[in-house]
C-alpha positions, 0 to 999 in steps of 0.5 A: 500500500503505497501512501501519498505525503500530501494526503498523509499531510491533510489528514494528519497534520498535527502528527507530522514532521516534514523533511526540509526538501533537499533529498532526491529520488535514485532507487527502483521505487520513489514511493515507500514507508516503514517504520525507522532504523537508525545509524549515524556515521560520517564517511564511514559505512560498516555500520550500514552494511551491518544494519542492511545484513539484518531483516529490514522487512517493514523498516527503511534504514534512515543513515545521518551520513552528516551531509557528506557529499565527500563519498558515498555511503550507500552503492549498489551492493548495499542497496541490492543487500538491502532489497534482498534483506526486504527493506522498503528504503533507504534514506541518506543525508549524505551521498549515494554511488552507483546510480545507475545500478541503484535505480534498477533495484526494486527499493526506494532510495533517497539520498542528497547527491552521488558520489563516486568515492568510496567511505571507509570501513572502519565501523565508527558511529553509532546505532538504533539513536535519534539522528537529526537532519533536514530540519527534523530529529527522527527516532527508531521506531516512528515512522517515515513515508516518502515519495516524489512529493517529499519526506514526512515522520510520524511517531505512529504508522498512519496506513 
């Protein structure tokens, strides 16, 4: 069921944060919601292979990347261990890579801008906390909907 961020807006406005307009659309779905799984790194993305290794089914991986646009934090192979992983998105305030790739898989994928620079892998950074970016802090367990239209949050699922 795919829900539109308009009408989630009109009809519950009071329970919604709405992401400042800066993300773009580079997955195989531009429209997707779950319920949110957080990590918060900087140039550096093990943590987000570790959490895209898990069962995501339901969720959208939600990466505070800092608003890097120095390297990429998400590219193909993660993007295809996320879907094979059934998560429903990906949402990453830094850089994507692989753009091509990323587009023909069946997930939705937002991010700032492509890089081709690969991060390091060291696993700095940290899991499952509130992370804040684009105006608004999100925490494990609300609820995000994205589509052509925007990003929005709610702390409970609305569809």
């Amino acid at each position: 069921m795919v829900c539109k961020t308009a009408d989630l807006f009109d009809e519950h406005s009071s329970l919604i944060k709405v992401l400042t307009p800066m993300f773009r659309s580079y997955g195989g779905l531009s429209a997707f919601h779950g319920e949110i799984a957080t990590v918060k790194v900087f140039e550096d993305n093990k943590l987000v292979r570790d959490a895209l290794s898990h069962d995501g089914k339901g969720k959208v991986l939600v990466i505070d990347g800092g608003g890097s646009l120095r390297m990429a934090l998400v590219g193909g192979k993660l993007a295809q261990l996320a879907f094979d992983n059934k998560w429903a998105g990906i949402i990453v305030h830094g850089c994507i890579r692989d753009s091509v790739e990323v587009q023909k898989i069946a997930i939705g994928v937002f991010a700032l801008n492509t890089c081709p620079a690969r991060p390091a892998k060291n696993g700095t950074g940290e899991s499952r906390i509130p992370v804040s970016f684009a105006g608004v802090t999100m925490t494990p367990g609300e609820h995000v909907y994205a589509d052509e239209d925007g990003i929005v949050i709610a702390k409970l699922r609305l569809s």
